[in-house]
N, C-alpha and C positions, 0 to 999 in steps of 0.2 A: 205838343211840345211844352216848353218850362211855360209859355204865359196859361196854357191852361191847369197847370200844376197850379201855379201861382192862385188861380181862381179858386181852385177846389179846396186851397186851404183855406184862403180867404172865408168860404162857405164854412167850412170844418170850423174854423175859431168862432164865426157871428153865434153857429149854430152852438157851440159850449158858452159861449155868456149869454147867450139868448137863458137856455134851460138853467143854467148856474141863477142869473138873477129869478129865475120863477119858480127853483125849486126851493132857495132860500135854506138850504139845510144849514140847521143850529143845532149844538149841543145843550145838553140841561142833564142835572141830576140822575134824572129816571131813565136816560139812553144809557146810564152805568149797570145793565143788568147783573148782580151778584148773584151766581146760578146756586140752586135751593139746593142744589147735590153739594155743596162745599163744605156742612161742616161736617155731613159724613165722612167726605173723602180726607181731610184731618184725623178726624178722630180715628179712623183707621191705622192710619202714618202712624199716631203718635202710638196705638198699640206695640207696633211692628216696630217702631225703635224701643220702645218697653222691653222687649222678647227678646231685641240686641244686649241691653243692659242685662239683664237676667242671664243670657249666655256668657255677656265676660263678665257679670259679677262669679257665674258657677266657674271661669277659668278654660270656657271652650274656644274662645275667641280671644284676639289680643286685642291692645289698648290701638295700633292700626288699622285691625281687622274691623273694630267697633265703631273708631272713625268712618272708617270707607262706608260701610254699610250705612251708617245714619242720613249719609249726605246723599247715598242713592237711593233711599228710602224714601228723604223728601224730594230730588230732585224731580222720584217718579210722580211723587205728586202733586207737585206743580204744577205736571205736565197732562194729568190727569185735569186739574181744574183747569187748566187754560183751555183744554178742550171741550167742556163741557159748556163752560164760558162763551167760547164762541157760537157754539150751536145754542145755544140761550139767545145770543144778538141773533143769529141769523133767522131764530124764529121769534124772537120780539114778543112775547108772550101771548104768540099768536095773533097778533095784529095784522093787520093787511098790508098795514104801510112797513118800508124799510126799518128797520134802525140805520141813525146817523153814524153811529159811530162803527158802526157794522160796514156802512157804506163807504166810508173814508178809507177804512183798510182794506177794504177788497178790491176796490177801485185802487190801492197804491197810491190814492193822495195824497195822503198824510199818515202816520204811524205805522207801526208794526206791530206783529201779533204780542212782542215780546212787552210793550210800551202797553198793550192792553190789556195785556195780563196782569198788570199792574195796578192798572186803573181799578178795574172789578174781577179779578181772580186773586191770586196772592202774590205780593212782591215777592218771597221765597226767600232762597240763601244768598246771603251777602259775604263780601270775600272782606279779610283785614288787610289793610295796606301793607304787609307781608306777603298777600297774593294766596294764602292759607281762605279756607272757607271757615265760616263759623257754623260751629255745627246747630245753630238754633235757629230758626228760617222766620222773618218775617211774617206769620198769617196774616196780616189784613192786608189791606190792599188802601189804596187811595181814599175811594168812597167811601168805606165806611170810617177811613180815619186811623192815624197810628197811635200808639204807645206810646209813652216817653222813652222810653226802652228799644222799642222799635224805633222812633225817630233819630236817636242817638245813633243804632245802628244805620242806620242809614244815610247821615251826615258824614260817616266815616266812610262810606262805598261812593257816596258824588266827591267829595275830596281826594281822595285814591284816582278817581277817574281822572279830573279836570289836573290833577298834578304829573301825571301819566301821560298823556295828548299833551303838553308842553315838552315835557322830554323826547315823547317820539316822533315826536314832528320833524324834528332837527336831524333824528336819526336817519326817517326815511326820506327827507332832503337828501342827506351826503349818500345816500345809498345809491339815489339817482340820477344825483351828478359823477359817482363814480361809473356806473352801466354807462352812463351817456359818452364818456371818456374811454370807455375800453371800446365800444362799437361805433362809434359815430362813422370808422369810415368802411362801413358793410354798407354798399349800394349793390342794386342790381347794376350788373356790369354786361350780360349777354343773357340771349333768348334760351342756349342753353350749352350745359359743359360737356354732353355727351357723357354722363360719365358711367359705368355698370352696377356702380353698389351705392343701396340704400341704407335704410334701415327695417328693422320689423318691429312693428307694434301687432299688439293686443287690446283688448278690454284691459282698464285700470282697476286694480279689484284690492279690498283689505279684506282679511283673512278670506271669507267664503262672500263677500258685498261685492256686486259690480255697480264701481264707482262712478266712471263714466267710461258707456257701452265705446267697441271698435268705432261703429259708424259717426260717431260725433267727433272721434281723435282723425276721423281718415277724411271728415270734409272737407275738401278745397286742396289736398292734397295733391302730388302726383304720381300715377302706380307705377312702379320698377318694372313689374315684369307684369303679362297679361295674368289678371283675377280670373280664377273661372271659378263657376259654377260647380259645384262637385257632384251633383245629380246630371247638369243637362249636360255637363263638360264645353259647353261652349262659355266665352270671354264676358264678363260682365263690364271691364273695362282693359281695353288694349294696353302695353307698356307707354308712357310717355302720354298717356291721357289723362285729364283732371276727375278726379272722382267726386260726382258729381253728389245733387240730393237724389236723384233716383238711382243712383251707381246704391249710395249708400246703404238705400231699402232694399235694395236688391243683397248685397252683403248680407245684411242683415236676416233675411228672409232664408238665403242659402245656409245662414247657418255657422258662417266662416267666422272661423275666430281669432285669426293670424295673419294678415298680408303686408308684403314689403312692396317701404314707400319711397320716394325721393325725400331726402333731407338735404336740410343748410349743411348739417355735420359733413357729410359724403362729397357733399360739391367739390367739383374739381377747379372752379371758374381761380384763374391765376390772384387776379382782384376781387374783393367781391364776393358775390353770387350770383347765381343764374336765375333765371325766372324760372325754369321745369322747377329745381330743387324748393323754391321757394312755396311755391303754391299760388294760390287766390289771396289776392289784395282783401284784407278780411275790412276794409274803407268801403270799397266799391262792389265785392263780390265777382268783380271780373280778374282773369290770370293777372300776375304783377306785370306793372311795366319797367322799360329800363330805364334806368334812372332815380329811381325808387330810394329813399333812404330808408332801409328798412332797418337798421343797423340802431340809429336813433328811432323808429318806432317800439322796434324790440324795448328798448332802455327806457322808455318813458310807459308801456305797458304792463313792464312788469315794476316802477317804480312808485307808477301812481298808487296804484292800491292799498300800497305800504302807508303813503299820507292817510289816507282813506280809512284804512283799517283800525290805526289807531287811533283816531281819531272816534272808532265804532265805541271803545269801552267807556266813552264820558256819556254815548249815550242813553245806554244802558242803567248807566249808573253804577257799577263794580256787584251786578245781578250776576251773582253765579252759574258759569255755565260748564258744568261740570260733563265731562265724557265720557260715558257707560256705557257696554257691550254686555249685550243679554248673551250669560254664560250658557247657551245651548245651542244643540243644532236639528232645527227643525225641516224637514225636506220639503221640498217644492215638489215634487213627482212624486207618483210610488212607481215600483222597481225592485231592483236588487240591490243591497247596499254590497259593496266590493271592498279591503280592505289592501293599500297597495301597499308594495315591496317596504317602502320606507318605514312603515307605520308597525312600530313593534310594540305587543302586547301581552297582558298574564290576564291569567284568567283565575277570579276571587271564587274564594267560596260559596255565595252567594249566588254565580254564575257568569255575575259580568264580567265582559274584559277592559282592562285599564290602559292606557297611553302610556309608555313608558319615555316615549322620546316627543321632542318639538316636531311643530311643525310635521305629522305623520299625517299621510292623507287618505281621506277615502272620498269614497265616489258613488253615486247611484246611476246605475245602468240600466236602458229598458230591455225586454224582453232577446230582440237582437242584438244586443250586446254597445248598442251605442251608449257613449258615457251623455247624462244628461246633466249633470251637478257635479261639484267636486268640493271637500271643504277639509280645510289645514285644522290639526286638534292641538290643543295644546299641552304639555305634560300634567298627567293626572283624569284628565278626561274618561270619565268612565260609557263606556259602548252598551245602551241596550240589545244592540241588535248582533249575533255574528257574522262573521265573513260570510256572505252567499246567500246571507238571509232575506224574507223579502221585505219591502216596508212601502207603507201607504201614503199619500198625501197629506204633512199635516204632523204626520208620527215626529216624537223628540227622539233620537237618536242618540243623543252624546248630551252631557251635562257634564261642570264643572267648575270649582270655586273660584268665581273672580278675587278675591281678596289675595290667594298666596299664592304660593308655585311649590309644589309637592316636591320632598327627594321620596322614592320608593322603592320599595324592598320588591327585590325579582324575584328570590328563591324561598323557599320556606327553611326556618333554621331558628337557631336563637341569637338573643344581640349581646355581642362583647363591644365595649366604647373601647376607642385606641387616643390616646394623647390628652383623655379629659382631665384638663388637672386644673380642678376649681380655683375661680380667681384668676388666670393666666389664659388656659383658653375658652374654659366654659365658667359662667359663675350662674350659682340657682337665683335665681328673682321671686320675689316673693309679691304675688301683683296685690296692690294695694287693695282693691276692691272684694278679692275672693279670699286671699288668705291661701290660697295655694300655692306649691312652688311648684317652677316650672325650670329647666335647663334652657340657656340661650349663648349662643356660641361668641365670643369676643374677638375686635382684633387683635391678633397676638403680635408683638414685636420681633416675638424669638423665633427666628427661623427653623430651629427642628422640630417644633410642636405642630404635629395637622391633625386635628382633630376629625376623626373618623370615625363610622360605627361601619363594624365587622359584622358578618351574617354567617356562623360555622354550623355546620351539618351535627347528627349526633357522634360523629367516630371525630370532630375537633377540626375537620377541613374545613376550610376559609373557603366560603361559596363567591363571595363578593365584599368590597370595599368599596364605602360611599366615603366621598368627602365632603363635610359641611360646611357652608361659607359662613363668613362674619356676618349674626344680625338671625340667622336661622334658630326656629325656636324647634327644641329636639320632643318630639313625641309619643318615643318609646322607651323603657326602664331596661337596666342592661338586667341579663339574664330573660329577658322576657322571649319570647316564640312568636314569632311572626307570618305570616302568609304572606303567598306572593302579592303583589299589588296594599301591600298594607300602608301607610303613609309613617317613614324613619322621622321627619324632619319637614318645616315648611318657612319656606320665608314670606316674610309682609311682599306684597306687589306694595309699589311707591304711594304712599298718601297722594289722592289728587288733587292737582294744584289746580286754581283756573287757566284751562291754554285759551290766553289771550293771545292779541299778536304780540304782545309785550315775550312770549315763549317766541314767536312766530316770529319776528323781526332779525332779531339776532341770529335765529335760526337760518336766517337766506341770507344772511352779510356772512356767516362760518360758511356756508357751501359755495356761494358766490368769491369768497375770500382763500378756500381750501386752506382750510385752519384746519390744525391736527385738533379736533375732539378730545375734551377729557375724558378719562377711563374708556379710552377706544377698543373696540373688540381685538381677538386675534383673528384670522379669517385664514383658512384653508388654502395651502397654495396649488396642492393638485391634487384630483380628485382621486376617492380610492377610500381605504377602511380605517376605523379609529382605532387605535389601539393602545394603554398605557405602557410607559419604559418606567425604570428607579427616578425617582427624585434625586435634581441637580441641584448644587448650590441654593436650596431650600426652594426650589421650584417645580412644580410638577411638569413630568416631561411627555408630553401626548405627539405619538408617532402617527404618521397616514403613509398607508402603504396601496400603492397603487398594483392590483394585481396584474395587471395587463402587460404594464413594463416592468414590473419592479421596484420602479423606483420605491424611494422612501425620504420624507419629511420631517422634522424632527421640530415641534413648538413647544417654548419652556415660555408657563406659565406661570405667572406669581401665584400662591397660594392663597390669597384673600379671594382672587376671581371665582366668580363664579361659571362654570363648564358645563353648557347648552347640548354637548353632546357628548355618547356613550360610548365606551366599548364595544364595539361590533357592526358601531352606526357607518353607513356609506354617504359619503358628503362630497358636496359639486366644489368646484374650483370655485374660490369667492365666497363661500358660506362661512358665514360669523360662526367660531369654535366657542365663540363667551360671549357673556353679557356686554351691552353696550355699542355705542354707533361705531360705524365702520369709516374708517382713513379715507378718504376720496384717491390720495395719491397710492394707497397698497393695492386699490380697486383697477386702479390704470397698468401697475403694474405686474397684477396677476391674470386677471379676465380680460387686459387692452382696453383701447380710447371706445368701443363699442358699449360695451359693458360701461364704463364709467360715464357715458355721456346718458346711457340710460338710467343706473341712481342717480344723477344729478337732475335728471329731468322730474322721476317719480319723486323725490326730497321734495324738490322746491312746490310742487305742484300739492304735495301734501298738505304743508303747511299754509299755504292761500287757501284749499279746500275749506282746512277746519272755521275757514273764514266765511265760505261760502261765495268766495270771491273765482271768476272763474279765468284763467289766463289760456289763451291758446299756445301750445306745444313751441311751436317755431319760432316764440318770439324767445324762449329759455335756452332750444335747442344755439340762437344766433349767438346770445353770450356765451356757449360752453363752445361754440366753434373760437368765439375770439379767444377763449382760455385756454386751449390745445392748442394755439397757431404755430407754438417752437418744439424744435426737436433737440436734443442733446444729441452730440456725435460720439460714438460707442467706438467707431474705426472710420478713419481718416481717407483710408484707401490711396490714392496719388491723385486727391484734392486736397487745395490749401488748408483745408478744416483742420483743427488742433482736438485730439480728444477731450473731451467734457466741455467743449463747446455750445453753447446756447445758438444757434439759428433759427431764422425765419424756415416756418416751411417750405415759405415759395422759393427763397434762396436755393433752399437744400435741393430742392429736386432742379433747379434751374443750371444749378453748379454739376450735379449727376449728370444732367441730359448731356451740359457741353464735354463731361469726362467722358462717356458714354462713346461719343460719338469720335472722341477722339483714339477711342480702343485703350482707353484708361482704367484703372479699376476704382470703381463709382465708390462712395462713402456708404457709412450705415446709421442710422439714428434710432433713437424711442424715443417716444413724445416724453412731453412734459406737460405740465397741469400747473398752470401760473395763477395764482388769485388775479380777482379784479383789479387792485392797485397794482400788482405788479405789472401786470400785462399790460394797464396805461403806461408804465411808467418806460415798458423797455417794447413802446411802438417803434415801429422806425420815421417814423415824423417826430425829431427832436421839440419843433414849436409847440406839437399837438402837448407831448410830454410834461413839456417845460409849463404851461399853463396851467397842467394839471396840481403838482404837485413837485416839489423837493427841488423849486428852478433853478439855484446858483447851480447845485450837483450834476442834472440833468445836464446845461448849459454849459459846464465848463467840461464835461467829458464827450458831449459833442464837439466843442473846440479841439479839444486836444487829439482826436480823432479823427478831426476834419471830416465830420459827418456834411452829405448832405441830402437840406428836406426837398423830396418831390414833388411834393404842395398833392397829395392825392386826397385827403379827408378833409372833410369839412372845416373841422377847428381852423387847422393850419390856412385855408382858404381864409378864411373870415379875419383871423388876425392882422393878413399879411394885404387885408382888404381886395380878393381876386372876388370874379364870381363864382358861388358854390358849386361844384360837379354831383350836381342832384337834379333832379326836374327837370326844367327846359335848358338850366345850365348843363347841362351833363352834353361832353362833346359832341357826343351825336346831333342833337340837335343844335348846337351852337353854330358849328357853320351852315348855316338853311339861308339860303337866298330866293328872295319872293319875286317868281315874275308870272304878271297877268298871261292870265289862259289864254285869253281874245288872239292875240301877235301869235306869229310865229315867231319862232325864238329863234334869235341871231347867235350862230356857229361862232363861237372865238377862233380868228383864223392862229396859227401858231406865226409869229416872226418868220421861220424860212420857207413856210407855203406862201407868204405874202409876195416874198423878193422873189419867190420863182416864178408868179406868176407875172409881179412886174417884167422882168423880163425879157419871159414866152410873149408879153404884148409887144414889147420894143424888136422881137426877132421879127413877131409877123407884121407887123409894120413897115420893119425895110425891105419884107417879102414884095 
């Protein structure tokens, strides 16, 4: 029991300052090993940026493409010497005894690898309090001492820092008093809602990386319907069971890579939530109990980190952490590589085939045809291997240029420019360094100018027309002859910035907020073929025509965007048409609250990721159930509801059941998707509201509408000084009356069994 818990720790702690005091570990100079592989691995670097300058002095690269490259140049090798660095401590120049400083961070008592890299690897790239990197990197490191030069740079990256964690602090404060305000009153309300619909998850994966496997998102969960086994076909976990850690190996081991779970989103519980939908109490590791404030754990789980996180870049010191993706794809198996329906491709002189569209997938299959991998390419991507072909363990498959993003020529032909009229929409630049000119395409103000490059056959037909976006640098001379797959055009990909949380912060207040995004994608509203119509009022006009029904779609895009996908290409309901993040509210209302409850999950989870910060599923999933809780009324039917109406959902359906039942014809709604402040602000507990924020406002339109609060959350309890309906307060347990085992317990007689029985005495009496 706890007292012998108590003992063993008791033992546990004597025994760490027993050995602390007798191991005595100090640091000293010479635990700073400087690994002897270091100034090779430099002088290599600075070759390899050499070879960058030399490409954009000859005009092969641009003045971003130069940038980018230099800073992942060094980034890799920093990352290079931090490794080698370590394994230098770990083997201590061969000594028998530890390294100290080896032993601090591997034990997690003190530092980080990043903090040690420092110390005896290289400080590296430093960012300017613009948040820009500079492209000249630190070489020395602590031990051996800085520069004047380098210390300068460096006084600028610890004051960026420390003036950065003052501002964020305050941010991810309000951020967590707003969650705490929108959920505070999601309690476990019952053991469970009965209800039939989940949700389904997967493995979280970016592009071809699985980020975090099924089994770690399905722990503690509860399965919808029986998981089976797809080999033995028997159940690995019943409906309505918790999936356990052995459930999970078992998952994992079968292979499966899709099962539908119970979610908070799906719950049906009136109040609340139910414990099935919830899960495992991630405090205790046993099912939730009722009574649970999980509503405020959510809000403080996913708030804390936000302190935390910014709090990460003072430590640091504004050390460059720049994020780079090795442009290739190298296979885990060998097999067959497969090349699927979406992934369209030409084939170059040369022999290889090129990616002509985003996101086109292929896959490597083994012998029986099961897929074993699968990996998304991205435009320009050129294919070692063909369709059918086979490939080995290890083989590079696909390569391509992280720096741009290719336009390319499909047909073979030669090139006539349409609309280039220097100065207005293209001006030649002449790059300082080479002395070469090169074409780069401008924003143009005037609406009838789109700058295009035409591809005509020899008899003068127009094979295809590209359009060039603003900022693209044009790469072929008109009259020139092209082959398929040859590169017309390329734009910079984005200089990178450091994503700090300072990116990350603001990031989860816009998704958490359902702020409309600047430069927001267009996104596809039904699924089906691309196809171009004439330009509208200087807008290009991109039709989807769905072959199944017919239908057709019509999206009229500005002409500066840039257009992700092709003529001919087939696209899902919900796929982004252009560049740029997508509407949370166009997402709800094309794909539904299912679909937008899952980008909202995958968003937010992203950006704590690049943190390395890890938050569980349902605490994200609880605030996006409080941000869907209204519906708008679309038809009234013969209930009170008023079209364009804001209701509660539990209203809505509670107002149907009694129409319903009356043989009336019930209402209809579509959710809505309320930001965090709002959805505080239009609870239906006026107190909770009122405390929160905009009180006279609040306050005086609950008066004039003679609102009133049912005291069901938290806030409103606490101000109005009741006790909380959570924990032992939570009604259920409140009225418990204690009576000792020992007694028999005395039957409360009711008042008219009493007099009956007086009575029956007084009849047999004068018997």
């Amino acid at each position: 029991g706890h007292a012998r818990v108590v003992e063993v720790l008791d033992a546990l702690k004597r025994l760490g300052f027993e050995h602390a005091t007798l191991a005595g570990v100090s640091i000293g100079m010479d635990d700073l090993i400087v690994p002897p592989e270091k100034p090779a691995i430099i002088e290599a670097a600075r070759k390899q940026v050499k070879e960058v300058e030399r490409q954009y002095q000859q005009g092969i690269i641009t003045e971003g493409e130069r940038y980018n490259k230099i800073v992942d140049v060094w980034t890799q090798a920093t990352e290079k010497i931090s490794d080698v660095m370590y394994r230098a401590l770990e083997e201590n120049r061969g000594s028998d005894e530890i390294n100290p400083v080896y032993m601090m961070v591997d034990s997690k008592a003190r530092g980080s690898r990043q903090q040690i890299r420092q110390l005896a690897g290289m400080r590296g790239l430093m960012a300017k309090p613009s948040g820009e990197i500079i492209e000249r990197p630190i070489t020395a490191n602590f031990r051996e001492g800085l520069s004047v030069l380098e210390y300068f740079i460096s006084t600028h990256g610890a004051r960026k820092g420390l003036a950065d964690t003052a501002l964020k602090t305050a941010d991810a404060g309000y951020l967590t008093r707003k969650l705490v305000d929108v959920a505070h009153d999601v309690i476990v309300v019952e053991q469970d809602c009965n209800t039939v619909n989940g949700i389904e998850i997967g493995a979280m994966t970016e592009g071809d990386e699985e980020l975090i496997p099924l089994e770690v998102r399905a722990l503690g969960r509860t399965a919808l319907n029986d998981i089976v086994g797809p080999t033995s076909g028997r159940p690995i976990v019943r409906a309505g069971e918790e999936i356990n850690e052995e459930a999970c190996d078992q998952i994992r081991r079968a292979g499966i890579d899709r099962i539908k779970i119970r979610s908070v989103l799906t719950c049906e519980s009136r109040r609340g939530v139910c414990a099935k939908c919830y899960g495992r109490d991630l405090a205790t590791g046993k099912p939730v109990e009722v009574g649970t404030a999980v509503g405020i754990i959510a809000a403080q789980s996913i708030g804390e980190p936000g302190t935390q996180l910014t709090m990460r870049t003072f430590h640091i010191g504004g050390t460059a952490s720049a994020v780079f993706k090795q442009p290739e794809v190298v296979v885990k198996n060998s097999g067959i590589l497969r090349y699927h329906d979406d992934l369209r491709v030409v084939k170059t002189r040369d022999g290889a085939h090129v990616a002509l569209n985003k996101n086109g997938v292929i896959s490597v299959h083994s012998s029986d045809g099961a897929e074993l991998e699968r990996y998304s390419l991205p435009v320009g991507a050129r294919l070692s291997v063909e369709d059918g072909g086979a490939v080995k363990k290890g083989d590079v498959v696909a390569t391509w240029d992280p720096y741009s993003v290719p336009i390319l020529a499909e047909q073979e032909g030669t090139i006539s420019f349409h609309d280039f009229v220097e100065n207005v929409t293209v001006k030649k630049e002449m790059d300082p360094a080479t002395g070469l000119m090169g074409t780069v395409v401008l924003e143009t103000k005037q609406q009838e100018l789109h700058p295009q490059i035409v591809i005509k056959s020899d008899k003068g037909d127009t094979l295809g027309y590209y359009s060039i976006p603003a900022g693209a640098h044009v790469m072929v001379k008109e009259g020139k002859r092209v082959e398929p797959g040859e590169t017309l055009a390329k734009t910079p990909r984005k200089e990178s910035k450091t994503r700090d949380i300072t990116g990350g912060l603001p990031r989860v207040a816009e998704l958490f907020e359902a702020r409309h995004p600047k430069d927001a994608a267009e996104i596809a509203k039904i699924e089906g073929i691309v196809d171009f119509g004439e330009n509208q009022r200087g807008k290009r006009c991109l039709i989807i025509r769905d072959e199944a029904t017919g239908e057709v779609e019509e999206h009229l895009i500005p002409m500066g965007k840039h257009i992700i996908v092709f003529k001919g290409d087939r696209v899902r309901k919900g796929q982004p048409l252009t560049e740029g993040p997508v509407v949370p509210t166009e997402i709800l209302e094309v794909c539904g609250p299912q679909e937008l409850q899952r980008y909202l999950v995958d968003e937010i989870q992203q950006v704590y990721r690049l943190q390395g910060v890890e938050i569980n599923d349902k605490h994200i999933e609880i605030i996006v159930r409080q941000m869907l809780r209204k519906v708008r009324i679309t038809n009234s039917g013969d209930t009170e509801f008023v079209w364009g109406e804001q209701v509660n959902k539990q209203r809505f359906l509670e107002v149907n059941e009694a129409a319903i039942a009356e043989g009336k014809r019930p209402a209809e709604a579509a959710p809505v998707l309320l930001g965090i402040t709002k959805a505080s602000l239009e609870t239906e507990s006026f107190i909770s509201a009122a405390s929160f924020q905009d009180t006279t406002r609040v306050l005086t339109d609950a008066a004039t509408l003679g609102k009133v609060d049912y005291l069901r959350g938290f806030k409103e309890n606490v101000i109005v000084g009741h006790l909380i309906p959570g924990g032992t307060g939570f009604p259920m347990h409140r009225n418990i009356k204690l009576v000792p085992l020992a007694e028999p317990i005395p039957e409360e007689k009711p008042e008219a069994q009493k007099e009956a029985e007086k009575k029956l005495q007084q009849v047999l009496g004068e018997t």
